[in-house]
DSSP file (Angstrom, degrees, kcal/mol; ACC not computed):
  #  RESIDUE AA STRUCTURE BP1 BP2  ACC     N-H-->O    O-->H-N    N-H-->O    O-->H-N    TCO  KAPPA ALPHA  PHI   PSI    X-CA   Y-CA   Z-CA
    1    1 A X     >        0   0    0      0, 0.0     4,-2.6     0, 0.0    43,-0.0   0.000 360.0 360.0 360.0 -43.9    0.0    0.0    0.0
    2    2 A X  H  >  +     0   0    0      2,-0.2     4,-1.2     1,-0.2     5,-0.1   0.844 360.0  45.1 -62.7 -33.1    2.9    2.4    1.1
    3    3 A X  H  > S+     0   0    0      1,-0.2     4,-0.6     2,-0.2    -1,-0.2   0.938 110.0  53.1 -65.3 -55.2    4.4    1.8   -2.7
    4    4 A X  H >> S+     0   0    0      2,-0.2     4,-1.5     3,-0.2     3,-0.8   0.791 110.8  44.3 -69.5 -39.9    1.3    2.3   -4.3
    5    5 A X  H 3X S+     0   0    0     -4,-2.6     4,-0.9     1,-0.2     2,-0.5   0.874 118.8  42.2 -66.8 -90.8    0.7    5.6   -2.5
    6    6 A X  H 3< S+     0   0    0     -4,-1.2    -1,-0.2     1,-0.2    -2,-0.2   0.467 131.9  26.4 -47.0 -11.7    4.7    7.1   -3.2
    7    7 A X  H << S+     0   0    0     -3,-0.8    -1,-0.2    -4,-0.6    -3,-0.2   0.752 126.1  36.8-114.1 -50.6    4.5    5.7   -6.9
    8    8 A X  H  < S+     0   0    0     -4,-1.5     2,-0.4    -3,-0.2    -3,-0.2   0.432  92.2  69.1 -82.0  -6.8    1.2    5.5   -8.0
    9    9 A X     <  +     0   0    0     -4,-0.9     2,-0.2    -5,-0.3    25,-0.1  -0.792  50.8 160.9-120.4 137.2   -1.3    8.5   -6.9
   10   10 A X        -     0   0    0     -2,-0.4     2,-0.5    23,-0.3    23,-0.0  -0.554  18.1-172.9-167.6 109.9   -0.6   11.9   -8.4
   11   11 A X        -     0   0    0     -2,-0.2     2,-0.8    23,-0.0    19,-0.1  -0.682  22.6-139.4 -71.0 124.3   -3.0   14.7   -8.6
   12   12 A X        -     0   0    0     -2,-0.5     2,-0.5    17,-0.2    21,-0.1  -0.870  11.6-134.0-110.1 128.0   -1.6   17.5  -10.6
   13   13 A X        +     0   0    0     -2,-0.8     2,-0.2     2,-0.0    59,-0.0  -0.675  26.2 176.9 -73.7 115.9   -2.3   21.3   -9.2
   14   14 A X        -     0   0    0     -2,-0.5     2,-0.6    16,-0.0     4,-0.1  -0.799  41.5 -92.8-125.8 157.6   -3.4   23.5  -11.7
   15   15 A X    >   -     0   0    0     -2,-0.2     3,-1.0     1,-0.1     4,-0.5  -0.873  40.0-112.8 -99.2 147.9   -4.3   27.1  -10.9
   16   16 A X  G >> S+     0   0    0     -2,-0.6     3,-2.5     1,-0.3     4,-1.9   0.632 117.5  57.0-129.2 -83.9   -8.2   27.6  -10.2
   17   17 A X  G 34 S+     0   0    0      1,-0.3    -1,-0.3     2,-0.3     4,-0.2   0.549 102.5  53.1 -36.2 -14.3   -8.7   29.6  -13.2
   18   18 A X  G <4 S+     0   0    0     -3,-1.0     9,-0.5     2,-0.1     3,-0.4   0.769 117.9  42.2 -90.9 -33.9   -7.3   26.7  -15.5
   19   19 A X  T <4 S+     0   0    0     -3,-2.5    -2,-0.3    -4,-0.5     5,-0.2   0.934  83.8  88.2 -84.5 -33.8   -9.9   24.5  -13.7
   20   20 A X  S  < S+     0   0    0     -4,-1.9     2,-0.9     1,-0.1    -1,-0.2   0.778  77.5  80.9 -46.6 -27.9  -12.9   26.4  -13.6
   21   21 A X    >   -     0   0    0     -3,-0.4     3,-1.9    -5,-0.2     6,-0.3  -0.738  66.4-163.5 -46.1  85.5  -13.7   25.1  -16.8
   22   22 A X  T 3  S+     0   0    0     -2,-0.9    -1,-0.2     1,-0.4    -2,-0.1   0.603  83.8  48.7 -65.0 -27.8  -15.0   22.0  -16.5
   23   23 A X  T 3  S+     0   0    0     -3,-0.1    -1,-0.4    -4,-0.1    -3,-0.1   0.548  80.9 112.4 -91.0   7.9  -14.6   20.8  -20.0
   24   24 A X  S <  S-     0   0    0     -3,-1.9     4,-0.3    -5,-0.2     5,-0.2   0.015  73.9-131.8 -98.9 157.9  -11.4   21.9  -19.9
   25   25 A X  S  > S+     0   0    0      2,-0.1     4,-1.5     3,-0.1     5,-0.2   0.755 108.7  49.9-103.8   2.1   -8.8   18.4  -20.1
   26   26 A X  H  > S+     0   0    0     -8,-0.2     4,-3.4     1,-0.2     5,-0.3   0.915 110.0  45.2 -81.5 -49.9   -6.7   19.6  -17.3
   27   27 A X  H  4 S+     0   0    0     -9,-0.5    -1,-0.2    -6,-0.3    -2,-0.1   0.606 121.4  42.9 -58.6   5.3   -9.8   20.3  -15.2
   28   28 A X  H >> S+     0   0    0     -4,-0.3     4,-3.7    -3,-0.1     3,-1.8   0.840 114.8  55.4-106.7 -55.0  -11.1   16.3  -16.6
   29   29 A X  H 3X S+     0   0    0     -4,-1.5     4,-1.5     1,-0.3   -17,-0.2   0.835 109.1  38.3 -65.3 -43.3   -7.7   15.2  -16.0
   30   30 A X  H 3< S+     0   0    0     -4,-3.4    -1,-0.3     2,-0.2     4,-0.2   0.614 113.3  63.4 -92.9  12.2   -7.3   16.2  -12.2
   31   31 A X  H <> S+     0   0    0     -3,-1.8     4,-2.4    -5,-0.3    -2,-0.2   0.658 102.5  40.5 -85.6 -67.7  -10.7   15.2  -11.8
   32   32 A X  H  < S+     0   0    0     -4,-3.7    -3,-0.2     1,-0.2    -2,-0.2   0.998 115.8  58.0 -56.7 -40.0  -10.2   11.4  -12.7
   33   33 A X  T  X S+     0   0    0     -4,-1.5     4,-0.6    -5,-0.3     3,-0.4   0.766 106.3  44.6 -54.0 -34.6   -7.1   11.9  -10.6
   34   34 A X  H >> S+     0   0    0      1,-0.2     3,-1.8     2,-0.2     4,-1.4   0.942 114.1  48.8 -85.2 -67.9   -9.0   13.1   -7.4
   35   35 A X  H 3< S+     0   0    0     -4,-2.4    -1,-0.2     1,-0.4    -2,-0.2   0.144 109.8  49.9 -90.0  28.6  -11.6   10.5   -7.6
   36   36 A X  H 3> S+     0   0    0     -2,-0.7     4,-1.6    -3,-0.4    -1,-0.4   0.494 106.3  56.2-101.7 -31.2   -9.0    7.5   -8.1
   37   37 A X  H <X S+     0   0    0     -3,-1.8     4,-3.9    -4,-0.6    -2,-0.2   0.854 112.4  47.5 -88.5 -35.1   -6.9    8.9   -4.9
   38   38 A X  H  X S+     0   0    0     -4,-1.4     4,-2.2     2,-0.2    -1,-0.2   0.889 108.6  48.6 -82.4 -39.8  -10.6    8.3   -3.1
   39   39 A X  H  > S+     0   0    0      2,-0.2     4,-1.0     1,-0.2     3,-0.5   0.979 116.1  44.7 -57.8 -66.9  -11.2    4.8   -4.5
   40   40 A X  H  X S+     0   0    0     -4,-1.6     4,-2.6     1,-0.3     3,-0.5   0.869 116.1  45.6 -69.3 -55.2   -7.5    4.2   -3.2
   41   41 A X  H >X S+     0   0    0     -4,-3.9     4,-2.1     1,-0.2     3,-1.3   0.928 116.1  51.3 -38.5 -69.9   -8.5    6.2    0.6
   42   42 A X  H 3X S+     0   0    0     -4,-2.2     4,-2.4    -3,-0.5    -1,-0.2   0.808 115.3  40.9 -18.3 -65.4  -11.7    3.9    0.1
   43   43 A X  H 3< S+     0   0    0     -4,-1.0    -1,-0.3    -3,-0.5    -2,-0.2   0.807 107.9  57.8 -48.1 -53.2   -9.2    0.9   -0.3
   44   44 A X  H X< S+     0   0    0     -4,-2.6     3,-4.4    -3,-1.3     4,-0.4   0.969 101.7  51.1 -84.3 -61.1   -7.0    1.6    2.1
   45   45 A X  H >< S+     0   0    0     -4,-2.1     3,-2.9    -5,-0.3    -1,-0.3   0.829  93.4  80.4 -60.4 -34.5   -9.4    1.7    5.2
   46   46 A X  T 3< S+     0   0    0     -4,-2.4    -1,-0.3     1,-0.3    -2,-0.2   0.426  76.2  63.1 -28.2 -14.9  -10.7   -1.5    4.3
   47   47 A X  T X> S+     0   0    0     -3,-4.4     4,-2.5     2,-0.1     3,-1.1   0.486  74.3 141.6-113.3   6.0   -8.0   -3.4    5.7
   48   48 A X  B <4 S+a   51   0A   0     -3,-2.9     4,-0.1    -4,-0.4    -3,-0.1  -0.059  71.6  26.2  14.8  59.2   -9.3   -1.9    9.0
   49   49 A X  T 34 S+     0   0    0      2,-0.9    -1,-0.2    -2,-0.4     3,-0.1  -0.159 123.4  66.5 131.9 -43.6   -8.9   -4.9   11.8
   50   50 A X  T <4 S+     0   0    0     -3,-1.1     2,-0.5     1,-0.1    -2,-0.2   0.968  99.7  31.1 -65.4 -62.2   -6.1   -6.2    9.4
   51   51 A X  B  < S-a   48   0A   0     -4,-2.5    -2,-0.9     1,-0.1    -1,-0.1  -0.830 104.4 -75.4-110.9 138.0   -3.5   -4.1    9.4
   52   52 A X     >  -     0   0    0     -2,-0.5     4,-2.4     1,-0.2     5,-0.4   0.143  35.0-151.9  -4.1 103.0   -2.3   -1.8   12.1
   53   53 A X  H  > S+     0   0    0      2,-0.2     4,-2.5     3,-0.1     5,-0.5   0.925 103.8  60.2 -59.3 -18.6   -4.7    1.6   12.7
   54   54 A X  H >> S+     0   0    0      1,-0.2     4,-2.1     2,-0.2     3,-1.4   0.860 114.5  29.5 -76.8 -77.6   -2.0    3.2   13.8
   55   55 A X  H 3> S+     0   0    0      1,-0.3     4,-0.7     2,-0.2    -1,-0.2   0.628 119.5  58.5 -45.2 -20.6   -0.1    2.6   10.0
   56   56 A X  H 3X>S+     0   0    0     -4,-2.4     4,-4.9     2,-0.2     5,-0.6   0.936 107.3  42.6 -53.3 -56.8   -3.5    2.6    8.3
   57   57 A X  I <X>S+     0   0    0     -4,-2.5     5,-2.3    -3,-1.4     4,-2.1   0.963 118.0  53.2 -70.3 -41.7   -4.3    6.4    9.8
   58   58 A X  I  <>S+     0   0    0     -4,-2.1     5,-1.1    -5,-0.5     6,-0.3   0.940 117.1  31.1 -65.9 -33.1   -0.7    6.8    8.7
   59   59 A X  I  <>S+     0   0    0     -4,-0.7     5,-2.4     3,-0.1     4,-0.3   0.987 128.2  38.4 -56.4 -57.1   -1.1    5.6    5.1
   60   60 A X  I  <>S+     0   0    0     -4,-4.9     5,-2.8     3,-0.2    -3,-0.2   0.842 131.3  24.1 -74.3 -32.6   -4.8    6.7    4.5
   61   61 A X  I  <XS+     0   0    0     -4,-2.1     5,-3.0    -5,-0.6     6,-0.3   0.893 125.8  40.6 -97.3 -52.1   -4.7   10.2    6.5
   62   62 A X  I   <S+     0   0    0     -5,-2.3     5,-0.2     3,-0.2    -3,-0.1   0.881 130.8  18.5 -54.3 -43.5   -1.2   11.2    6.5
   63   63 A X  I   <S+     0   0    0     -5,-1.1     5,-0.3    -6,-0.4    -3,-0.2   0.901 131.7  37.7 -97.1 -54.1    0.0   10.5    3.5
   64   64 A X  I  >XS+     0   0    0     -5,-2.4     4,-1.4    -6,-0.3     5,-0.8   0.972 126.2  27.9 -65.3 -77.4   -3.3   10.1    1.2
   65   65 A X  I  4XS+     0   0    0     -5,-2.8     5,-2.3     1,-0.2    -3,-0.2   0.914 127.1  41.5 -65.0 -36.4   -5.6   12.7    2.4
   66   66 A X  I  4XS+     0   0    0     -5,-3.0     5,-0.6     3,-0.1    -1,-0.2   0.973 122.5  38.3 -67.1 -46.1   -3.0   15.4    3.8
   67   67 A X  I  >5S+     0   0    0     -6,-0.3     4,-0.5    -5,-0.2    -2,-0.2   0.990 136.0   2.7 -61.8 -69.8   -0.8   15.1    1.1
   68   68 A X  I  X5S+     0   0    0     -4,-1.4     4,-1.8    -5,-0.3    -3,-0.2   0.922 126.5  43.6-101.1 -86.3   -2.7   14.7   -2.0
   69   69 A X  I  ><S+     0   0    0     -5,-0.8     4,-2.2     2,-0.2    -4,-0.2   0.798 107.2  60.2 -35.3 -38.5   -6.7   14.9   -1.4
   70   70 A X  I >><S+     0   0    0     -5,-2.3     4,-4.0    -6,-0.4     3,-0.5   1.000 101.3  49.0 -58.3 -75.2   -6.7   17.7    0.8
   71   71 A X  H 3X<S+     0   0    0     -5,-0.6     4,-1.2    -4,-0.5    -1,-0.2   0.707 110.5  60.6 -38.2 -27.0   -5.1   20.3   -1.5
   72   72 A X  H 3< S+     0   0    0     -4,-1.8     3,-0.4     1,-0.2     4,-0.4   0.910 102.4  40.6 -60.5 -55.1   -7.6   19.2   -3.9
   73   73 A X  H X< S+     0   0    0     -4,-2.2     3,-2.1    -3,-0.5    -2,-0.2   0.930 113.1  62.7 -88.8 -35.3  -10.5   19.9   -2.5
   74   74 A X  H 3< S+     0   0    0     -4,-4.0    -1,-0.2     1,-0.2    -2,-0.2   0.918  98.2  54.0 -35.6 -41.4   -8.8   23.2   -1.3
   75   75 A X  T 3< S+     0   0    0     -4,-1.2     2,-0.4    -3,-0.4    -1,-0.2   0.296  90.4 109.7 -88.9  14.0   -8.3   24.3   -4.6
   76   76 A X  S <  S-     0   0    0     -3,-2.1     3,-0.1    -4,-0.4    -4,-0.0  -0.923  79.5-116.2 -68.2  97.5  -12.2   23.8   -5.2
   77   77 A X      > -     0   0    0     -2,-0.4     5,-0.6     1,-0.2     3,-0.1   0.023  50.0-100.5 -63.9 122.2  -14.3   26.8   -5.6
   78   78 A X  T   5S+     0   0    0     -4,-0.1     2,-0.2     3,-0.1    -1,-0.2  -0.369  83.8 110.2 -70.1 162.3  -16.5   26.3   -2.5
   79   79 A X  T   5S-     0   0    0      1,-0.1     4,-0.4    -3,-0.1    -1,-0.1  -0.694  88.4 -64.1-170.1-172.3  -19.2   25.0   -3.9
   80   80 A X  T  >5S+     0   0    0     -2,-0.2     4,-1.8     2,-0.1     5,-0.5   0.533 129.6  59.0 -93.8 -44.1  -21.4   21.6   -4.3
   81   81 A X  H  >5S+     0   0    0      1,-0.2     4,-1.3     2,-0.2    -3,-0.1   0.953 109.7  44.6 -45.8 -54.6  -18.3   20.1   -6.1
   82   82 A X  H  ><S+     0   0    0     -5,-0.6     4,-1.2     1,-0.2    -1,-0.2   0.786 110.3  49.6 -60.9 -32.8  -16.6   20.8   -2.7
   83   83 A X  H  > S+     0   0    0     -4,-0.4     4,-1.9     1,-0.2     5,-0.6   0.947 109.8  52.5 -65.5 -60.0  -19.2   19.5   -0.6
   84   84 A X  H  X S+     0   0    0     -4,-1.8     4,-0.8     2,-0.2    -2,-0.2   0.795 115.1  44.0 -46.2 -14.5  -19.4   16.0   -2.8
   85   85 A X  H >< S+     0   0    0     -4,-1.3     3,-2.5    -5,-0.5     4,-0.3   0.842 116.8  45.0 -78.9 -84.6  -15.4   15.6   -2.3
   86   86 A X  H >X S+     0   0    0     -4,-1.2     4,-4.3     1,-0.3     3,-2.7   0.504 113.6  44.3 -25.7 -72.3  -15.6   16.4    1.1
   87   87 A X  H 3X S+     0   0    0     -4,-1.9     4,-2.5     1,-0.3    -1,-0.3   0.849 119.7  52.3 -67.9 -43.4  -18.9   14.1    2.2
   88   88 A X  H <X S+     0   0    0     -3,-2.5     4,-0.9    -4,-0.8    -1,-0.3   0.765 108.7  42.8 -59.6 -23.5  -17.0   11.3    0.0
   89   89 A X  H <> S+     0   0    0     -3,-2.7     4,-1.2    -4,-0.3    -2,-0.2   0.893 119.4  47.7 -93.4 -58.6  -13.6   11.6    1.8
   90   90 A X  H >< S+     0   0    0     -4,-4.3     3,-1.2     2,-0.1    -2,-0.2   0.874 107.5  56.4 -46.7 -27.4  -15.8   11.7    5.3
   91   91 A X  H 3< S+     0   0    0     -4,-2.5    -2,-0.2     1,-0.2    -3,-0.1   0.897 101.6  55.1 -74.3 -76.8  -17.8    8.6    4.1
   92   92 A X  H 3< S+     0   0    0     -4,-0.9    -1,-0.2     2,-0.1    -2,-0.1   0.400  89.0 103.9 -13.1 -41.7  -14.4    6.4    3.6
   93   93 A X  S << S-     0   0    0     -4,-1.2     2,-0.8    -3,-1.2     3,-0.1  -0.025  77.2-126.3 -62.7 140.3  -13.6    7.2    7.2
   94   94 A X    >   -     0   0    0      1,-0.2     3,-0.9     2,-0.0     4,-0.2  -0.754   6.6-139.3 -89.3 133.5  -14.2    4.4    9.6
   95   95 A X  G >> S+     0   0    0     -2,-0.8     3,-4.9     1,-0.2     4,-2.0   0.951  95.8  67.5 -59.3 -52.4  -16.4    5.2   12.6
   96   96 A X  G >4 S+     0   0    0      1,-0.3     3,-0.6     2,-0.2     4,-0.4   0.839  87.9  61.7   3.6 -80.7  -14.2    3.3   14.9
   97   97 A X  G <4 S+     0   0    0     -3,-0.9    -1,-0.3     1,-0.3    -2,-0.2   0.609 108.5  46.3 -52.2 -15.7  -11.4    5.5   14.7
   98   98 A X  G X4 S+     0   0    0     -3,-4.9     3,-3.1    -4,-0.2    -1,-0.3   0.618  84.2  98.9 -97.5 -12.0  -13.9    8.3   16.2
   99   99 A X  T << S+     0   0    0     -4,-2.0    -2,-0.1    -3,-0.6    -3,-0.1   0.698  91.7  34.0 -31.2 -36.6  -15.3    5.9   19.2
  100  100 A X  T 3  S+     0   0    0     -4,-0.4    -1,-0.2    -3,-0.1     2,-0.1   0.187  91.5 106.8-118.5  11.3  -13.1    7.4   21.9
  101  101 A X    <   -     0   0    0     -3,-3.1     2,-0.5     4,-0.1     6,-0.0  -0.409  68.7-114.8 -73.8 155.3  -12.7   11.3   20.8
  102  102 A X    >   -     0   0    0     -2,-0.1     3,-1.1     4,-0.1    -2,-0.1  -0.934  41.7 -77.5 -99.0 139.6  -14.6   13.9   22.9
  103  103 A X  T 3  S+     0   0    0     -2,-0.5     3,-0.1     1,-0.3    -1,-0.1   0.180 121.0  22.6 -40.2 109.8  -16.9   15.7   21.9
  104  104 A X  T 3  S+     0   0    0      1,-0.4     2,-0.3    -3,-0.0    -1,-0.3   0.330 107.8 104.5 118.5 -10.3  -15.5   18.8   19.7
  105  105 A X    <   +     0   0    0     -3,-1.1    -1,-0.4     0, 0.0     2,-0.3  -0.745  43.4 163.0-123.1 149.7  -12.6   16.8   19.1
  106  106 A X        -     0   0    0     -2,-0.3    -4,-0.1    -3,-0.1     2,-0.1  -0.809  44.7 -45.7-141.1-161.2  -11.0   14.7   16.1
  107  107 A X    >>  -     0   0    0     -2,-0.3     3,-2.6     1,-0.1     4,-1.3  -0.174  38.3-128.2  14.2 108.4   -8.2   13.2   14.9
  108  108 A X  G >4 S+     0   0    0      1,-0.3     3,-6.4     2,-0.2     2,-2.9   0.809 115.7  46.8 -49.9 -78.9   -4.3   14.8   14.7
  109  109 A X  G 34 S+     0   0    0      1,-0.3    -1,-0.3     2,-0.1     4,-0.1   0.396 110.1  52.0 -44.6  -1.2   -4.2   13.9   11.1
  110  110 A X  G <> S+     0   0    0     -2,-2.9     4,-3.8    -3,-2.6    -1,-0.3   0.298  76.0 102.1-122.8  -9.8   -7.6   15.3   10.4
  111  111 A X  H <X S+     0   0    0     -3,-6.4     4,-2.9    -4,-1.3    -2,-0.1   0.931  83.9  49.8 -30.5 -83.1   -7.1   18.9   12.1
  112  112 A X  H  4 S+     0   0    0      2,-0.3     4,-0.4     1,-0.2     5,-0.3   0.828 118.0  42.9 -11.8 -63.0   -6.6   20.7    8.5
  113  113 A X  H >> S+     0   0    0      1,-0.3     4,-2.1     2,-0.2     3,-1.5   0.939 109.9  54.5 -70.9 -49.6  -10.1   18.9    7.2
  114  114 A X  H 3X S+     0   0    0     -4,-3.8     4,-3.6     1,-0.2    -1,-0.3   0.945 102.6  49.5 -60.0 -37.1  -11.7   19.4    9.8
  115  115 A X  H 3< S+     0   0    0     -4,-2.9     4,-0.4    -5,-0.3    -1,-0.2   0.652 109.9  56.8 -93.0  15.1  -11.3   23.0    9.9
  116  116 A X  H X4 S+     0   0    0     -3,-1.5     3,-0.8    -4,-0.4    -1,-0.2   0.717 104.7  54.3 -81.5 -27.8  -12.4   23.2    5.8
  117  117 A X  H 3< S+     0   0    0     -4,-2.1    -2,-0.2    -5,-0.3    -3,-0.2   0.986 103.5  52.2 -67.8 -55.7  -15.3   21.6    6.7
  118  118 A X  T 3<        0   0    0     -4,-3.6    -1,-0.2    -5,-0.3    -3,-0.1   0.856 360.0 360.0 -49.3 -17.8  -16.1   24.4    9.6
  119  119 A X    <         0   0    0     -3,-0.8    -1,-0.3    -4,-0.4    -2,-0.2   0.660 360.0 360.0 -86.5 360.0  -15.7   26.9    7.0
């Protein structure tokens, strides 16, 4: 999984004005790109129970969503497009991993996301 994340996932950053065009083929192109990094997020939490949380949260959060997914949905006009990344990334998440937060509270690796979502 650690390969596939350092070789295989690459979202390319384009500046907001290149993407607002939706027919555009870089905005199609970082599009397919974003929603293959989420299949992989998807992927990744699945081995849940298997594999270590503590190196899961590192794969799927650290590495996948901070790195790569996150800037993406920054560089998303807020928006419904923003919401639908955003509601996709939370749906991936496993509830588990919140069972023992307090209320108000989430995840180190999820600071960042969480506070686009408050906005």
């Amino acid at each position: 999984m650690k390969k596939s994340l350092e070789e295989d996932v690459f979202i390319p950053l384009y500046p907001k004005s290149t993407v607002e065009d939706k027919s555009s083929l870089r905005s199609k192109f970082q599009e397919r790109r974003f929603w293959s990094a989420v299949k992989l997020l998807s992927n990744v939490v699945l081995w849940d129970g298997i594999v270590q949380e503590d190196k899961l949260r590192d794969l799927g959060l650290s590495k996948l969503l901070n790195r790569y997914l996150l800037l993406n949905i920054l560089n998303t006009p807020l928006g419904p497009d923003n919401i639908k990344k955003c509601d996709k990334v939370v749906a991936c998440l496993p509830e588990k991993w919140f069972q023992d937060l307090k209320g108000g509270s989430t995840l180190p690796e999820l600071l960042n996301f969480s506070q686009h979502l408050l906005q």
